[in-house]
N, C-alpha and C positions, 0 to 999 in steps of 0.2 A: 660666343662667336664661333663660328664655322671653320676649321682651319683651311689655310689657303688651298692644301692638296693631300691629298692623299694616296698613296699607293699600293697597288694591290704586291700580293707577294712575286706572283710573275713578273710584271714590269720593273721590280727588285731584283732578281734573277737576272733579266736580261739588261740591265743596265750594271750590275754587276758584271756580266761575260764582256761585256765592251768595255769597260773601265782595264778589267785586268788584258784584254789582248791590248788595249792601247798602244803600249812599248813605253812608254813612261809614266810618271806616277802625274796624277789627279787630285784635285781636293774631292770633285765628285759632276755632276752634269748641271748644265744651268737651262732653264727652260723661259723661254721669252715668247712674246709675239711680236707680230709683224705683219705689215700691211700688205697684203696678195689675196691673188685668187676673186673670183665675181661674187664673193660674200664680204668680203674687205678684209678678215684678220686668219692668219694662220700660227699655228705652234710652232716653233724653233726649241731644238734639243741641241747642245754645245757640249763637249769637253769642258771644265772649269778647270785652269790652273790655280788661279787663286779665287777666295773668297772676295767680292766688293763692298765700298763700305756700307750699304744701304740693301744686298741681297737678303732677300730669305731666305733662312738655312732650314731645310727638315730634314731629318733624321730617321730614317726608317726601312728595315730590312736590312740594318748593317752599313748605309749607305747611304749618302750626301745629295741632295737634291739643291740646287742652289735657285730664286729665283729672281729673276730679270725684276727690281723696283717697278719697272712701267706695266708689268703683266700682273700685278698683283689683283688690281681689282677686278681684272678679267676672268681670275681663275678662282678666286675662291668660291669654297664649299665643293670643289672641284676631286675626279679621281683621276689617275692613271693607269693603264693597266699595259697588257702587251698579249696582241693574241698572236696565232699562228695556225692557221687550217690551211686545206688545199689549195685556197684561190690568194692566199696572204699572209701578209706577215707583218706586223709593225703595232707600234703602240698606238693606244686609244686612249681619246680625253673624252671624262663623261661629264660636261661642263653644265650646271642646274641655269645658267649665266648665259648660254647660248637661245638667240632667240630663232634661230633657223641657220642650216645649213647648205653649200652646195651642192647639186648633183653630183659631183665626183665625190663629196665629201675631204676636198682638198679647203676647204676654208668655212668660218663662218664668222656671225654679228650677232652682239649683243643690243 
């Protein structure tokens, strides 16, 4: 079976630099969805203070990815990454799960 997520070693990096400026301590980020946008579903990234009892935990680059029970089957076999050029900044999901996305690229459906 495909693990839920995976992340590249950037999106590690950069979820590490947010974890440590936070100003207090983390278990690690929690990644959910959520219904928005003209494609119906978006990604949510959180702070995790604690572990829940039903999230999944992975483990990877040093670092705690916690996930939202209800996004589970949304994401698997899924990456993460986080890029950074001149026009942007911010993490990417390369979901095999997504059956189309929006124009802004602000949401999508499986």
């Amino acid at each position: 079976m495909a693990p839920v997520l995976t992340l590249t070693e950037s999106a590690a990096l950069r979820v590490k630099a947010l974890l440590e400026n936070r100003g207090k301590p983390s278990v690690g980020i929690r990644i959910g969805i959520r219904s928005k946008g003209c494609s119906g579903l978006s990604y949510t990234l959180e702070f995790a203070d604690e572990t829940g009892p039903y999230d999944e935990v992975i483990e990877a680059h040093g670092i705690k990815v916690l996930i939202d029970p209800k996004a589970i089957m949304f994401l698997i076999g899924s990456e993460m990454d986080f890029t950074d050029d001149k026009l942007s900044s911010g993490f990417v999901f390369k979901n095999p799960n997504e059956k189309g996305k929006c124009g802004c690229g602000e949401s999508f459906h499986v």
